[in-house]
GUFIMAR-296540 format. One record per residue: residue number from 1; residue in one letter; x, y, z of N, C-alpha, C in turn. Coordinates in nm, 3 decimals, m for minus. Layout:
{atom NUM "A" {X Y Z} {X Y Z} {X Y Z}};
...
***
This chain:
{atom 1 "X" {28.905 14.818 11.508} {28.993 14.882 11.603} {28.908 14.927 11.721}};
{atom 2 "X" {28.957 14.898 11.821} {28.900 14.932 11.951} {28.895 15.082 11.970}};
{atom 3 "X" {28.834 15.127 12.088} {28.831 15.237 12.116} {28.948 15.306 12.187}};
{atom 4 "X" {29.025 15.259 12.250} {29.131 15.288 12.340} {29.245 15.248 12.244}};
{atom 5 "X" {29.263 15.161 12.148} {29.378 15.200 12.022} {29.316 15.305 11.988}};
{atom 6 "X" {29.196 15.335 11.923} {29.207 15.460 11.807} {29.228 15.550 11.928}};
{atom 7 "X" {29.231 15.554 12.023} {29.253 15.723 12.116} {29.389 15.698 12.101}};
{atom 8 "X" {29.507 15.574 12.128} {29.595 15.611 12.125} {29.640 15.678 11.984}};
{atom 9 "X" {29.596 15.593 11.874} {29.676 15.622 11.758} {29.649 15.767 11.759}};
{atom 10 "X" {29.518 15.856 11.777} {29.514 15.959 11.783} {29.602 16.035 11.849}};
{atom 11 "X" {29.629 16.077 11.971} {29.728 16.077 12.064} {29.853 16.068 11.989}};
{atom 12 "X" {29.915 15.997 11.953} {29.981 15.970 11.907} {30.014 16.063 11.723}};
{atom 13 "X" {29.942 16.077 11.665} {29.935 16.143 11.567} {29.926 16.276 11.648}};
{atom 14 "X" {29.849 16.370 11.697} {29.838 16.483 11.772} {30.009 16.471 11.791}};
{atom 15 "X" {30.035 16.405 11.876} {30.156 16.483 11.946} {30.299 16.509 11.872}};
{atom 16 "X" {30.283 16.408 11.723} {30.387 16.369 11.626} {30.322 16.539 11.586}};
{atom 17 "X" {30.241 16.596 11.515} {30.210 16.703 11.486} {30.250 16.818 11.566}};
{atom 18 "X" {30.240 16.853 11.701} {30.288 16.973 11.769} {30.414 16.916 11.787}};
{atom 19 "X" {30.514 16.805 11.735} {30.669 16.868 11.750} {30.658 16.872 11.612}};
{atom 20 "X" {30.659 16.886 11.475} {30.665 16.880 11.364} {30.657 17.013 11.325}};
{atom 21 "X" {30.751 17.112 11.297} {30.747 17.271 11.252} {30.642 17.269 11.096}};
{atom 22 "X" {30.566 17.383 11.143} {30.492 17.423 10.992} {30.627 17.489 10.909}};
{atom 23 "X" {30.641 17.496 10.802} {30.743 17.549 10.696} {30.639 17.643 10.691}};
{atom 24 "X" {30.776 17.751 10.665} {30.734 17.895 10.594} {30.732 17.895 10.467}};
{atom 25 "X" {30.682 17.933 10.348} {30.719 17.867 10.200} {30.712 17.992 10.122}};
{atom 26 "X" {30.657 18.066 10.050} {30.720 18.158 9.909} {30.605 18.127 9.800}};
{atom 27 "X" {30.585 18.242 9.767} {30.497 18.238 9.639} {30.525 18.382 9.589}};
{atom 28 "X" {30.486 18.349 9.425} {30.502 18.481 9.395} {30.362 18.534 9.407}};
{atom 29 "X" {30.351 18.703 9.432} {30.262 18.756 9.428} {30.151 18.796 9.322}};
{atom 30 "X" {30.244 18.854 9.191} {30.195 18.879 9.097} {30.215 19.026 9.095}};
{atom 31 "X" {30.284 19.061 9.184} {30.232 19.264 9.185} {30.379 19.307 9.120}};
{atom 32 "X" {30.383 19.429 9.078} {30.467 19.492 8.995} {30.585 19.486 9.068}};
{atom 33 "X" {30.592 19.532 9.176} {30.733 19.533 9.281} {30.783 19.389 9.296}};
{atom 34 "X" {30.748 19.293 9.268} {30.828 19.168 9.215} {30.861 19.069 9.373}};
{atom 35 "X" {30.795 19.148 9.528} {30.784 19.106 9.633} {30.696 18.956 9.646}};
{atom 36 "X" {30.783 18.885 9.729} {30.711 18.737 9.731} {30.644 18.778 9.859}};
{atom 37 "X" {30.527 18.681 9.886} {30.455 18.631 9.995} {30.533 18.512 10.075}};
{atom 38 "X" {30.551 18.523 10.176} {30.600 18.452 10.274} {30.471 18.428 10.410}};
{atom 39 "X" {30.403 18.290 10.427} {30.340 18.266 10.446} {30.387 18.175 10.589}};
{atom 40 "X" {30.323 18.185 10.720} {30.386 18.153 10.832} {30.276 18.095 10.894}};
{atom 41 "X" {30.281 17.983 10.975} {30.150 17.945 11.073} {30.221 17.863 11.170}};
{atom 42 "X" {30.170 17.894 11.322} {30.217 17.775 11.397} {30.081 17.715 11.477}};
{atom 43 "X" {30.111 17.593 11.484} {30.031 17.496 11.536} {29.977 17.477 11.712}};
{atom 44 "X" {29.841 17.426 11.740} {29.802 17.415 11.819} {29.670 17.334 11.838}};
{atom 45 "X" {29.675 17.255 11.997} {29.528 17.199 11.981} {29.426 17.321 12.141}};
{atom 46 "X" {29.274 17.316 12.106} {29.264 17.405 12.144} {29.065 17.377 12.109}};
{atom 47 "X" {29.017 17.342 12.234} {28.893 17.337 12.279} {28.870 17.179 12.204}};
{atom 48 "X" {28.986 17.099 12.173} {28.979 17.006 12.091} {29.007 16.970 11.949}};
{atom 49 "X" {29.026 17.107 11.904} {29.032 17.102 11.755} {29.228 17.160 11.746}};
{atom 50 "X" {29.206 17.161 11.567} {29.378 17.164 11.551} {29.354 17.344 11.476}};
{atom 51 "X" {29.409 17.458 11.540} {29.432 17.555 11.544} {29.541 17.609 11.485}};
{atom 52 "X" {29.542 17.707 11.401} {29.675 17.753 11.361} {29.658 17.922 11.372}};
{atom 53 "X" {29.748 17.986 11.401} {29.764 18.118 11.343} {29.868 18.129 11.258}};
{atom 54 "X" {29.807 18.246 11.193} {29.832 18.265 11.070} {29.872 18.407 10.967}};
{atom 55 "X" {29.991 18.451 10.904} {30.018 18.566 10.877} {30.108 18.530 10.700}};
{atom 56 "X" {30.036 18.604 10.613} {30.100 18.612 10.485} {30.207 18.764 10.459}};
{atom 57 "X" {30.316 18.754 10.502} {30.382 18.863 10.436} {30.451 18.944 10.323}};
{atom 58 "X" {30.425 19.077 10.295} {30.433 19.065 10.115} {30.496 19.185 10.161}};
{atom 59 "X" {30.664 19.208 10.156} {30.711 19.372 10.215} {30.672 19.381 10.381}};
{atom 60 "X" {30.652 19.482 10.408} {30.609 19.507 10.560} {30.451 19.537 10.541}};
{atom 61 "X" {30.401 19.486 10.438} {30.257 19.429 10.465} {30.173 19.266 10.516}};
{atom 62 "X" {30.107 19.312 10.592} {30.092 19.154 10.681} {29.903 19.145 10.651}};
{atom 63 "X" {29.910 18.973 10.664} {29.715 18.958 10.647} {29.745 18.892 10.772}};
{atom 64 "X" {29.649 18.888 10.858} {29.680 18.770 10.958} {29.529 18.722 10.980}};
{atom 65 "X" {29.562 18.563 10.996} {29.434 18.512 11.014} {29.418 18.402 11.096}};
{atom 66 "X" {29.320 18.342 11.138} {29.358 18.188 11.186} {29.257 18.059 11.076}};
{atom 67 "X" {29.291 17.934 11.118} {29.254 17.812 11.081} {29.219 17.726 11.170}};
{atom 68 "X" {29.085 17.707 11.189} {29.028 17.581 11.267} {29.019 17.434 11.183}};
{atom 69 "X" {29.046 17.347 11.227} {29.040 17.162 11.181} {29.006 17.148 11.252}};
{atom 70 "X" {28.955 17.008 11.220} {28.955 16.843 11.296} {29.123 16.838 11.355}};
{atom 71 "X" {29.196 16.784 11.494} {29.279 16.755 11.536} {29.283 16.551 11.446}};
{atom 72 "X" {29.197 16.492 11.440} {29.264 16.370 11.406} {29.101 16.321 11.360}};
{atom 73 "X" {29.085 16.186 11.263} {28.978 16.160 11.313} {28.876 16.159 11.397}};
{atom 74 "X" {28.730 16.174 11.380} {28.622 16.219 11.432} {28.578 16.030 11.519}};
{atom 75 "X" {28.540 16.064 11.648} {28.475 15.900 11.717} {28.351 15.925 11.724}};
{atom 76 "X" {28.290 15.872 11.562} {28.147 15.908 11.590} {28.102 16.042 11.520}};
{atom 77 "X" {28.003 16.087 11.489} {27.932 16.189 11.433} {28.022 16.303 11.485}};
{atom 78 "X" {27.996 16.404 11.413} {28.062 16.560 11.435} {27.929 16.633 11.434}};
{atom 79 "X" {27.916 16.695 11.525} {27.804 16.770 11.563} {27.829 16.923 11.518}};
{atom 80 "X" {27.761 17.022 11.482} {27.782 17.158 11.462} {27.819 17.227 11.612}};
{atom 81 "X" {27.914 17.317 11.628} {27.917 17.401 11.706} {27.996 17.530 11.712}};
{atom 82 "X" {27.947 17.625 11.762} {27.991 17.775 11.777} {28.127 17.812 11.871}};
{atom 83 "X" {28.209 17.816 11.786} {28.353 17.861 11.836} {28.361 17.978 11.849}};
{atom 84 "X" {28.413 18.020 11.977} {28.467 18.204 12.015} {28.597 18.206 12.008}};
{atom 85 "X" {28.608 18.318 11.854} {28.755 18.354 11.852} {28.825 18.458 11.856}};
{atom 86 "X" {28.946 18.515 11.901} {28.984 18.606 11.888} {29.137 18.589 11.809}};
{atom 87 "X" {29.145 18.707 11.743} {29.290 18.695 11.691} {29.356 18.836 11.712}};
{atom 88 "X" {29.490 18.849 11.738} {29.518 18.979 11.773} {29.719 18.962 11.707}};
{atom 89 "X" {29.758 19.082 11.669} {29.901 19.041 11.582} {29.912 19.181 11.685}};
{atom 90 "X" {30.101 19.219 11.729} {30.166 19.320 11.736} {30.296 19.294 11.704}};
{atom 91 "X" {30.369 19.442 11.725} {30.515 19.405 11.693} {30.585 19.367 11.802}};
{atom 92 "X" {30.627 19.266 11.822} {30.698 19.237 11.932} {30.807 19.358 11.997}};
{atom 93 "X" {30.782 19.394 12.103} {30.829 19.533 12.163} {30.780 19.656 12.172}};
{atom 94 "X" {30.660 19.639 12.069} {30.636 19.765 12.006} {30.481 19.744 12.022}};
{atom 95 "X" {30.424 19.831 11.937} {30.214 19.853 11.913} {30.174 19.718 11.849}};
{atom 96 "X" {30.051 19.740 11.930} {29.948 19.649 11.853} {29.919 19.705 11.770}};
{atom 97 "X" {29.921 19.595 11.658} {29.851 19.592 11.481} {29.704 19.579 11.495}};
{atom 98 "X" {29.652 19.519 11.572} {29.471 19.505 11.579} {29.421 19.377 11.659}};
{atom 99 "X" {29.303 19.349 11.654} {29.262 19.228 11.693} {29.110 19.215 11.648}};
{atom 100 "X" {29.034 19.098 11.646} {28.933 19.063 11.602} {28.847 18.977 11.650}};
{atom 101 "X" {28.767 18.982 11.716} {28.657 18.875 11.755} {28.580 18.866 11.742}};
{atom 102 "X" {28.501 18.740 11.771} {28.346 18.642 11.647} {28.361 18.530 11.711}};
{atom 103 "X" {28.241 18.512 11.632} {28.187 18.353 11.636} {28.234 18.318 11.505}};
{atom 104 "X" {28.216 18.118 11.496} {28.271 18.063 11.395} {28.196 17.983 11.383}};
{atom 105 "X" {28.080 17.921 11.295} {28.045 17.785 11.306} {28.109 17.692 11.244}};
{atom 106 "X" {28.137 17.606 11.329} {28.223 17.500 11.270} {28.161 17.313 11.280}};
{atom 107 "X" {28.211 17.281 11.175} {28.135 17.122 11.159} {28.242 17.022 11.160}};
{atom 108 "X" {28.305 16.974 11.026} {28.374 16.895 11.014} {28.517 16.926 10.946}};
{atom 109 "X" {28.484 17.064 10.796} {28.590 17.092 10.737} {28.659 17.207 10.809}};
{atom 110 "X" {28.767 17.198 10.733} {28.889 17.348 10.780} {28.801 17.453 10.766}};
{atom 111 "X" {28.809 17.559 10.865} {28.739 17.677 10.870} {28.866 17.828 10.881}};
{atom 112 "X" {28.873 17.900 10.751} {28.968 18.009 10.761} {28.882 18.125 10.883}};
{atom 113 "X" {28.969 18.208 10.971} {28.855 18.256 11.018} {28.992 18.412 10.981}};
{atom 114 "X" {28.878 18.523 10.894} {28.973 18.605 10.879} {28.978 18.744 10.967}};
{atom 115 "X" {29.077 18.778 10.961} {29.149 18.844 11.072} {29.148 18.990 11.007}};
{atom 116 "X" {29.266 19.068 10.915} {29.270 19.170 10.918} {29.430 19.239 10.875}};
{atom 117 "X" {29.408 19.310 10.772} {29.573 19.358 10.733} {29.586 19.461 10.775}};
{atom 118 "X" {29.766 19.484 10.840} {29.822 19.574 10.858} {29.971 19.594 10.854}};
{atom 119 "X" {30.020 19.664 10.850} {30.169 19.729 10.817} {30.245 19.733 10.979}};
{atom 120 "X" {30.377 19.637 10.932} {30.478 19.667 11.037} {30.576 19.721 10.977}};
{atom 121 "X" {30.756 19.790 11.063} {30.836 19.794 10.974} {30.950 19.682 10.977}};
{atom 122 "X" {30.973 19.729 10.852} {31.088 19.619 10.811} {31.209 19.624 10.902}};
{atom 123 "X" {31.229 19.486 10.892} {31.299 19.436 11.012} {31.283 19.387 11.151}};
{atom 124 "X" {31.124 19.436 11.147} {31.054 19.390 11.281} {31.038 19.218 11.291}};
{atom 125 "X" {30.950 19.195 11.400} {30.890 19.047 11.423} {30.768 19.079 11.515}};
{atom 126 "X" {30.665 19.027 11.432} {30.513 19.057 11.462} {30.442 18.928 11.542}};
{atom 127 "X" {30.400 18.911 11.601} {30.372 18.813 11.710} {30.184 18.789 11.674}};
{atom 128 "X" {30.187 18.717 11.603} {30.015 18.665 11.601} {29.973 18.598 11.681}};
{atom 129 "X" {29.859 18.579 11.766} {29.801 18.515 11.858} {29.637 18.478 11.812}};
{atom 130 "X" {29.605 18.370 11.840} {29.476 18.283 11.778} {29.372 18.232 11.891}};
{atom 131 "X" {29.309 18.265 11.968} {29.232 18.177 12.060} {29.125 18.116 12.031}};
{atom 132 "X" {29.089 18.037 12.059} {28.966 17.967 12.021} {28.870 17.895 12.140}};
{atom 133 "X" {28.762 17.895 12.196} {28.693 17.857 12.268} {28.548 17.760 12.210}};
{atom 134 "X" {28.535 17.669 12.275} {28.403 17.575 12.234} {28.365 17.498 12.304}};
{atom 135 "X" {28.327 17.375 12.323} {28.288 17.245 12.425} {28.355 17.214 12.451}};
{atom 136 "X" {28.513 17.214 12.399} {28.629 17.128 12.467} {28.672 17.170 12.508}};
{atom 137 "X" {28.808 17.168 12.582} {28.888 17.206 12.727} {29.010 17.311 12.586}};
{atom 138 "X" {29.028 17.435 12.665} {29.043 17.497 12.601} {29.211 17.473 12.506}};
{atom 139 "X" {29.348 17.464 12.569} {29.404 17.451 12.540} {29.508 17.513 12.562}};
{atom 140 "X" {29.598 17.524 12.476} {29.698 17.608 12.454} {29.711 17.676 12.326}};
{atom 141 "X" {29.688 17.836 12.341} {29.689 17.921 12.135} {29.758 17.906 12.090}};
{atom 142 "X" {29.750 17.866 11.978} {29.924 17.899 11.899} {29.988 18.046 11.887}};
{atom 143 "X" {30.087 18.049 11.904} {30.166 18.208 11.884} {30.230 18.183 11.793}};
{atom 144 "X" {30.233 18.270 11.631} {30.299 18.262 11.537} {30.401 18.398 11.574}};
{atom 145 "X" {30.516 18.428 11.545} {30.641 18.522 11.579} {30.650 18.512 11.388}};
{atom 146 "X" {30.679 18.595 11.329} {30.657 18.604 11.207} {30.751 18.797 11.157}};
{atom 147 "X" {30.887 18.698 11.093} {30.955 18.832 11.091} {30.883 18.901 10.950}};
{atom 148 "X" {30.916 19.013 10.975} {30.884 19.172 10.829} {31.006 19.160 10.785}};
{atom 149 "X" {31.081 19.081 10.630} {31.203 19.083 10.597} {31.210 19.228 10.499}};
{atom 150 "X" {31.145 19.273 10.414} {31.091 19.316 10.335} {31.231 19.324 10.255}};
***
């Protein structure tokens, strides 16, 4: 395969991915109050790579984190490099929950980069935000909107 197919097929896979919704899905927790985890991420590409933010909710308790990938196959070697990230969650309308920034070294596999728990109230919708910076052109963050059903 040539070089200008595999960019398209890439291309092409990338963009089938940012219209394709992440599912929210359910697990049980295990804790006495019998509350499931509801687990939320939305998608993004971002200095080149495939980005997600990220929030597990259990009640009006929240983890929020992000996820760096590979966006599609690698052309050629994957070199190590130092990603600047920040992650920051609030309640939409309301206070910021926190934020967090670092470095990440990243190579070839998925990299969790963790963030930080905190409490909204029920009934709210908490707004996670993920940035990521590196050698590639930066992008667009993903914004996860992630309701507190409790």
């Amino acid at each position: 395969m040539n070089r200008i197919t595999r960019i398209a097929v890439g291309a092409a896979g990338a963009a089938a991915l940012l219209t394709a919704p992440v599912p929210a899905f359910a697990a049980a927790t295990g804790t006495d109050t019998g509350a499931a985890t509801v687990t939320t991420c939305k998608y993004s590409l971002q200095a080149g790579l495939a980005t997600y933010a990220c929030a597990d909710v259990t009640g009006s308790s929240l983890v929020v984190y992000g996820r760096i990938g590979l966006a599609g196959p690698p052309d050629g070697p994957v070199s190590w490099q130092t990603l600047y990230t920040d992650l920051s969650a609030e309640v939409v309308g309301g206070d910021s929950l926190g934020s967090v920034s670092g470095s990440t070294a990243f190579h070839s596999t998925s990299v969790r980069v963790n963030g930080f728990t905190a409490t909204a109230p029920c009934g709210s919708t908490v707004r996670v935000t993920f940035t990521v910076q590196g050698s590639g052109p930066l992008g667009t963050r993903p914004v996860a909107e992630v309701p507190v059903a409790c």
